[in-house]
C-alpha positions as CSV (number, residue, x, y, z in Angstrom):
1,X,-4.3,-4.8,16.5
2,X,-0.9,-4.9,18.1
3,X,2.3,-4.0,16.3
4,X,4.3,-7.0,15.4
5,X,6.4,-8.7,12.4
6,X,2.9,-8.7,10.5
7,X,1.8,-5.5,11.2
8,X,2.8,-2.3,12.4
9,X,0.8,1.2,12.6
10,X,2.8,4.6,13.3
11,X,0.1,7.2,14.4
12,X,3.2,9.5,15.5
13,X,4.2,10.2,11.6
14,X,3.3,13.2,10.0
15,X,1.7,12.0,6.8
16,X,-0.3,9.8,9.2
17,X,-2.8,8.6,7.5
18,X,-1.5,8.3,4.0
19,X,-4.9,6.7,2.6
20,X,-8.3,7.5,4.3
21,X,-11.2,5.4,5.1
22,X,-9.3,2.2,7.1
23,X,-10.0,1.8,10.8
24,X,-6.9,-0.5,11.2
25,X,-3.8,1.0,9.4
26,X,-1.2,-1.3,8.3
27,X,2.2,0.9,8.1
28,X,4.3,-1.7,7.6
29,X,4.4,-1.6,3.4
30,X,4.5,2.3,4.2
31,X,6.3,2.3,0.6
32,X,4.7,-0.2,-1.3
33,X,6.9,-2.9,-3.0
34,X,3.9,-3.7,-6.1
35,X,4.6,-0.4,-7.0
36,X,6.8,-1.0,-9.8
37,X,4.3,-4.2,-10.6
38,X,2.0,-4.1,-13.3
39,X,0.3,-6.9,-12.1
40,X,-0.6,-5.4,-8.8
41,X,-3.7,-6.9,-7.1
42,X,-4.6,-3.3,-5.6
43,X,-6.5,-0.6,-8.0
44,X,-4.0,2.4,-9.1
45,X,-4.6,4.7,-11.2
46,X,-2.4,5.7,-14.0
47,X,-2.2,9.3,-15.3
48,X,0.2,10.7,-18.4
49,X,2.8,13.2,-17.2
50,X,5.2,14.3,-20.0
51,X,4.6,11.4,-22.2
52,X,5.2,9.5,-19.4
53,X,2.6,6.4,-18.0
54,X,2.9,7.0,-13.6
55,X,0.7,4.4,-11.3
56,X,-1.1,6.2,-9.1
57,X,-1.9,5.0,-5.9
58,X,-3.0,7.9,-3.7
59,X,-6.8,5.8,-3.9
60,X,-5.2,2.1,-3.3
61,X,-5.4,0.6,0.4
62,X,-4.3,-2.7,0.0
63,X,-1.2,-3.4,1.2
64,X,-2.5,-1.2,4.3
65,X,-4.9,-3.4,5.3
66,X,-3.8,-6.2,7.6
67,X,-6.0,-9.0,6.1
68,X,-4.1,-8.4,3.1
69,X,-0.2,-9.3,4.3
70,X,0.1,-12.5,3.1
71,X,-1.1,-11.5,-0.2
72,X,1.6,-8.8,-1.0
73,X,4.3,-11.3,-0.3
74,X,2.8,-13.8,-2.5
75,X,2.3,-10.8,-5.4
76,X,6.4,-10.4,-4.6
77,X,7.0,-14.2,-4.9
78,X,5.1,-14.0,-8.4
């Protein structure tokens, strides 16, 4: 796939790749913005760390795969 407003994949950065198991690696959400979403259409996690509930994400692809671009700006419009 070719880098473009859409999608964008940075093989050069050292945490490269965040999340295994994708063959195309969307880089573009490299922070996600449905992070601070409860709603979020991807599957976290959420652990318990000094009384405190943290999404976990290290197993979520979503917003890295490119089929899914439109969707994460329609979860932000929500």
């Amino acid at each position: 796939m070719e880098n473009s407003y859409r999608y964008f994949e940075n093989r050069e950065c050292r945490y490269f790749p965040c999340h295994e198991g994708l063959e195309e690696f969307n880089c573009l959400f490299c922070y996600c913005p449905l992070y601070t979403r409860e709603d979020c259409p991807g599957k976290p996690e959420y652990m318990e760390k000094a009384g405190r509930r943290i999404k976990v994400c290290t197993g979520c692809t979503f917003p890295h795969r490119p089929e899914n671009y439109e969707k994460v700006l329609e979860a932000l419009k929500s």
